[in-house]
C-alpha positions in Angstrom: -4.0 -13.0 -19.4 -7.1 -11.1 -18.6 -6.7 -7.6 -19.0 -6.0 -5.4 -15.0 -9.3 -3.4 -15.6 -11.3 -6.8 -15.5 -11.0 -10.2 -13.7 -8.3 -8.8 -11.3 -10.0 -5.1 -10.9 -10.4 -5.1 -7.1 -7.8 -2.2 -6.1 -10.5 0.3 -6.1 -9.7 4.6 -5.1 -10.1 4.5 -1.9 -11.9 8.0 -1.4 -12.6 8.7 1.9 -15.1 11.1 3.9 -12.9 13.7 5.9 -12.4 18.0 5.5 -10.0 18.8 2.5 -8.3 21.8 1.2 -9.6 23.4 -2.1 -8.4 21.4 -5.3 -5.2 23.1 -6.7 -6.0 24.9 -9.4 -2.3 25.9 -10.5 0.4 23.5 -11.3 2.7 25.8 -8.5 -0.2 25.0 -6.2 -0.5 21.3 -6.6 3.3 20.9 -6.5 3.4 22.7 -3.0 0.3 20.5 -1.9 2.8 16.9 -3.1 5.4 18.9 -1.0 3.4 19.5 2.5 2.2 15.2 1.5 6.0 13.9 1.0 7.0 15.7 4.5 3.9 14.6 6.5 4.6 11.0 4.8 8.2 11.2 6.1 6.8 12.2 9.6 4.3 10.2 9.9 6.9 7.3 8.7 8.8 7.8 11.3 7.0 9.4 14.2 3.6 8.1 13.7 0.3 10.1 14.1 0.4 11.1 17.3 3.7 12.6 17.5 3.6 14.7 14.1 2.1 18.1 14.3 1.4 20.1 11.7 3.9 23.0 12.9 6.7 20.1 12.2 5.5 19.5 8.7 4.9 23.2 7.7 8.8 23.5 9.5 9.9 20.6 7.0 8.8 22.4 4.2 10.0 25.7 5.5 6.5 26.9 5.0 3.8 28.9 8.2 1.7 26.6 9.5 -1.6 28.4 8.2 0.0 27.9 4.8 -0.3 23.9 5.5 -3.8 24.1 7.2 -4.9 26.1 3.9 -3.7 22.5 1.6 -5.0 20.4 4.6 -7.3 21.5 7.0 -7.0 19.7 9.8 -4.2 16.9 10.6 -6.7 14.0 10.0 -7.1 15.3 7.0 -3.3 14.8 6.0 -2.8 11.6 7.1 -6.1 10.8 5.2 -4.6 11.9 2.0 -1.3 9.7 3.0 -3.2 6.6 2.8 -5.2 7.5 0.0 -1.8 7.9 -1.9 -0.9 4.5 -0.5 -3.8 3.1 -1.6 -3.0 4.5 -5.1 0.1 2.7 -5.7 -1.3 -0.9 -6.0 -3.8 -0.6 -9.1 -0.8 0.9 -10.7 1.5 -1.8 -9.6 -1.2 -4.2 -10.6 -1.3 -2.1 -14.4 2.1 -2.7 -14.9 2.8 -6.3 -14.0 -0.4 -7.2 -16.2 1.1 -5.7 -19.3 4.0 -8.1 -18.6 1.6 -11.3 -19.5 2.4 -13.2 -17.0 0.4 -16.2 -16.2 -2.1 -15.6 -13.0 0.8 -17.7 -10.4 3.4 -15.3 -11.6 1.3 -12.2 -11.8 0.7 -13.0 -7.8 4.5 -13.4 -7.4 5.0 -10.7 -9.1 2.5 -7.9 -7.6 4.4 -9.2 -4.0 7.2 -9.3 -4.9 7.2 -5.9 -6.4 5.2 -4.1 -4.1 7.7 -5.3 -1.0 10.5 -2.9 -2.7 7.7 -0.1 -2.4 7.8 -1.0 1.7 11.0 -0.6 2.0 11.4 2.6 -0.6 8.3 4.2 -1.1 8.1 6.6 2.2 4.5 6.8 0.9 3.6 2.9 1.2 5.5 3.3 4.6 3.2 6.4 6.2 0.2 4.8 4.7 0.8 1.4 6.5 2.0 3.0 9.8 -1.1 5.1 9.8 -3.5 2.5 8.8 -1.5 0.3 12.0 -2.5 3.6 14.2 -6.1 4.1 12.7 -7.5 4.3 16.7 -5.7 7.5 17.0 -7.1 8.7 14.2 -10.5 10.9 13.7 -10.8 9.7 10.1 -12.9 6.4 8.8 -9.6 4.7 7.4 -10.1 1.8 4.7 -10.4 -1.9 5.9 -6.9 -3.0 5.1 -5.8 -6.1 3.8 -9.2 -6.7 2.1 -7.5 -5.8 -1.3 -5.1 -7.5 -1.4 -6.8 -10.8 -0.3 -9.3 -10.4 -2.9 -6.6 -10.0 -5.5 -4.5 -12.9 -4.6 -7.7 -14.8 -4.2 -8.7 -13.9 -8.1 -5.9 -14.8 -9.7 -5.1 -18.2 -7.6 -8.9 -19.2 -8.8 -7.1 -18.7 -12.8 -4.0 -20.1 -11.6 -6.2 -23.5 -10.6 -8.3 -22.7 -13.6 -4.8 -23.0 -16.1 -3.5 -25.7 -14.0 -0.5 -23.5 -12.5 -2.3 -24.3 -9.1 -1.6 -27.4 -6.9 -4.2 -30.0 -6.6 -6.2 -29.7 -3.3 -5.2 -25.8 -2.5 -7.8 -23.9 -1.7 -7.5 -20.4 -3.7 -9.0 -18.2 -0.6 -7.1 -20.2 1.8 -4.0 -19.8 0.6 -4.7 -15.9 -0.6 -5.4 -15.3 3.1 -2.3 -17.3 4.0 0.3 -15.1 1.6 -1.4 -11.8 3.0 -0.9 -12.9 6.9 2.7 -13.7 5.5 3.5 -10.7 3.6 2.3 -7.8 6.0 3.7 -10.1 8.6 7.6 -10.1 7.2 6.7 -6.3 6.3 6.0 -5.4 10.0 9.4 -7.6 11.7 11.2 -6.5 9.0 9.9 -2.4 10.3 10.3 -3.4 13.7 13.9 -5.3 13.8 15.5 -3.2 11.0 13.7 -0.5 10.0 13.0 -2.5 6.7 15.9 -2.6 5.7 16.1 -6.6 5.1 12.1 -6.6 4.2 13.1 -8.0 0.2 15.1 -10.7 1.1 12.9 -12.2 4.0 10.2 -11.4 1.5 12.2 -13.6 -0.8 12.4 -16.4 1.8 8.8 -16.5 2.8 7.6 -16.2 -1.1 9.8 -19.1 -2.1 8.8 -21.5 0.9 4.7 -20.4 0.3 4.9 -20.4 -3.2 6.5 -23.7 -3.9 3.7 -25.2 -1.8 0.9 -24.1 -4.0 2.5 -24.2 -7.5 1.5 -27.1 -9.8 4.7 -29.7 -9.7 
């Protein structure tokens, strides 16, 4: 299997432009800066954008609120640094289900599979695709989402065909674009119906049903 930093390198940092602290230059410093980011996450998770103020977060952390603004300047700023974190998680995900050697079809059910558990644990993943669902409301240039992750998918169903693991007559993009609409789909009923709490095992469903169409028999 080709190695993650090559034919399946599309997860790229998402860096993006907005007003930022300082860099911590301390290790007590950057540890209170993950602290003020895993209490906005939590907010933002639950409340959304709008309804999370920084005096809530610096409240959460039982810090003042100038002591937040001096980490993140502005609240744009902290939900910027949420998604980014989101964004972080996949080419790390993608790292370590490469170093499994799976074949390209498996490495595809794998990466989904995998990164639904982060959905429904990963308060991160959660903020991140709450805030990128809200991006009107927000004063920041957010990342295009689901771009990634069709481009992903895409690559490795062109190796899947490529090995044969691919069903005759599938179209690689097609059905990449069809497993994204159907992921982030089942993420978001399974947020809105039960607060995720179900999100594995109707991914499981949808997986089985979408995957058994396109796999080689």
């Amino acid at each position: 299997m080709p190695e993650p930093q090559s034919a399946y390198s599309v997860f790229v940092p998402k860096k993006i432009v907005t007003r930022r602290g300082p860099d911590p230059k301390q290790d007590r410093s950057a540890r209170t800066k993950q602290l003020v980011l895993a209490a906005a996450s939590e907010l933002f998770a639950s409340q959304g954008f709008r309804h999370t103020s920084i005096q809530a977060v610096a409240d959460r952390v039982e810090m003042t609120k100038g002591a937040v603004y001096f980490h993140y300047p502005t609240k744009e700023a902290l939900a910027v640094a949420v998604v980014e974190e989101h964004y972080a998680r996949w080419p790390l995900l993608l790292e370590q289900v490469a170093a499994e050697g799976f074949g390209p079809l498996d490495t595809a059910v794998q990466m989904l599979a995998r990164a639904v558990v982060s959905f429904r644990d990963d308060v991160i993943v959660q903020a991140g695709a709450r805030l990128q669902i809200e991006r009107p409301q927000i004063d920041a240039e957010l990342p295009t989402p689901y771009v990634d992750w069709t481009e992903l998918l895409a690559s490795l169903l062109v190796a899947a065909r490529e090995t044969g693991e691919l069903r005759d007559g599938v179209s690689p993009e097609a059905a990449a674009r069809s497993l994204v609409s159907a992921f982030f789909g089942v993420q978001h009923i399974s947020d809105v119906l039960h607060g995720r709490t179900d999100v594995v095992e109707r991914w499981a469903e949808s997986s089985e049903l979408l995957f058994h169409a396109i796999r080689a028999r």
